[in-house]
N, C-alpha and C positions, 0 to 999 in steps of 0.2 A: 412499422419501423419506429424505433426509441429518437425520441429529439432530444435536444442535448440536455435540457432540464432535467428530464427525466435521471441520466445517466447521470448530470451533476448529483442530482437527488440520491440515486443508490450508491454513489461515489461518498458524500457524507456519511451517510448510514453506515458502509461497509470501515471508514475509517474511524468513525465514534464506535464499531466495534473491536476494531484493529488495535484500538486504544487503550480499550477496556480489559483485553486480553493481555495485554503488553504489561499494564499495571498487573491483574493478578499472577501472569506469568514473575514478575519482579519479588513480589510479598511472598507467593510460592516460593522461589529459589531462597530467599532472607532466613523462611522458615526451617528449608531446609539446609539452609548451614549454620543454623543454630540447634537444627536437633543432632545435625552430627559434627559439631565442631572439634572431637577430638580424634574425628579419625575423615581427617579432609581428602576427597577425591575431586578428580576434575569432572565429574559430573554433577558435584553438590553445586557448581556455582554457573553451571548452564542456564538455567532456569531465566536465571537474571541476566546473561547478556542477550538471551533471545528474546527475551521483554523486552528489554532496550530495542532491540532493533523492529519490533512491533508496534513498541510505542513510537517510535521515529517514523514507523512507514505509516501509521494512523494518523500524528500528525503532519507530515508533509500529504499526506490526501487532503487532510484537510483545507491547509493551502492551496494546493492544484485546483478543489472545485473552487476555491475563490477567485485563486487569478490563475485563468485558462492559458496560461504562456507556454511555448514552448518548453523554457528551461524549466520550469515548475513540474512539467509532468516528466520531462527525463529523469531528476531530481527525486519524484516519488518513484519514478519505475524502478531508478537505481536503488530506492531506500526498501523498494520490495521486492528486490533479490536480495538484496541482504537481508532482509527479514524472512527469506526463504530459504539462504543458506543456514544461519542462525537458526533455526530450527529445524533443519535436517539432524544439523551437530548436536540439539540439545538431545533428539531421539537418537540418533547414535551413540553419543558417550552415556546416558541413562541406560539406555537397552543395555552396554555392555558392563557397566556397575549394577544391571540388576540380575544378569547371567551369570555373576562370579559370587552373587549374594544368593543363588537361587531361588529367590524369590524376589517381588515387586512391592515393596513396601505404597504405603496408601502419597505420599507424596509422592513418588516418582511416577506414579500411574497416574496422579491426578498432570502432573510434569509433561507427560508424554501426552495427554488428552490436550492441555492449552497448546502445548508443540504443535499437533496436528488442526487444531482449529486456526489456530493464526496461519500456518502453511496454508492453508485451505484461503484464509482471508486474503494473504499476501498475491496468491495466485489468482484469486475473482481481482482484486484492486487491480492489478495487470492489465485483465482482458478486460476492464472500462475505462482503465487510462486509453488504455489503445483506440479503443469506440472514442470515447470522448477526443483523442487528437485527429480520428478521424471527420468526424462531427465538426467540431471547429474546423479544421480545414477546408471540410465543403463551403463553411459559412464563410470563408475570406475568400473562395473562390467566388462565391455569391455575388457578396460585394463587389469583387473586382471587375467583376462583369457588369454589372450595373452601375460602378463608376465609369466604367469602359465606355458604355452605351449614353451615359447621361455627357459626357465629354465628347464624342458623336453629335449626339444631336445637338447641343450648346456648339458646338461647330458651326452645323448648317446653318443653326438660328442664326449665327453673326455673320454667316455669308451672306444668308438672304435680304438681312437687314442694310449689308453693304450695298448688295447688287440691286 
């Protein structure tokens, strides 16, 4: 079984990659509406808000493993749907600008590759938010057991000291 270190660990990892993607997915889209500025489609400028919302769910991971709070990890869960819806769109409206172009020019494909690896990221950061609130959770039930029990016996000790 993973402890929580563990998962904080692949939790960073996975969002300095989330990140990484998020940036090139951004430069990719800039690229490409500057190769096709005079014939503007709404898929030239996918590219970039799906980085946005990549580079947003990389950085808020990166948060979450720092401070384990609840609102934190709702916070990144919520920022990786959006990062997940955001590039479903970016692969939907490129597929359907590259189906009327019949063919896949070399940025849209490279477009549709960072779409599908960030999807791919956004949906692992998910399922170790989830681990990781779970994980914490145990460890505050932990705690509360052990303060529970140390409050018990700090009890009896003052009984016995009375009686």
């Amino acid at each position: 079984m993973c402890n929580s270190q563990k998962i904080v660990w692949s939790l960073v990892m996975i969002s300095l990659f989330e990140t990484g993607v998020g940036v090139a997915s951004v430069i990719l889209g800039v690229l490409e509406l500057q190769g096709v500025m005079q014939q503007t489609h709404l898929s030239t400028a996918t590219p970039i808000w799906s980085g946005v919302f990549f580079l947003l769910c990389g950085l808020c991971g990166l948060l979450c493993a720092r401070k384990r709070t609840g609102l934190t990890m709702i916070l990144f869960s919520a920022c990786c749907i959006c990062g997940l819806i955001g590039g479903i769109l970016n692969i939907q409206f490129v597929r359907g600008y590259a189906r009327r172009m019949d063919a896949v020019p070399p940025l849209h494909l490279a477009s549709l590759s960072l779409a599908c690896i960030g999807i791919g990221g956004c949906i692992l950061s998910t399922w170790l938010t989830c681990r990781l609130a779970s994980s914490e959770q145990q460890r505050m039930f932990i705690e509360r057991e052990l303060s529970l029990h140390h409050s018990v016996e700090m009890g009896e000790k003052v009984k016995n000291m009375q009686g």
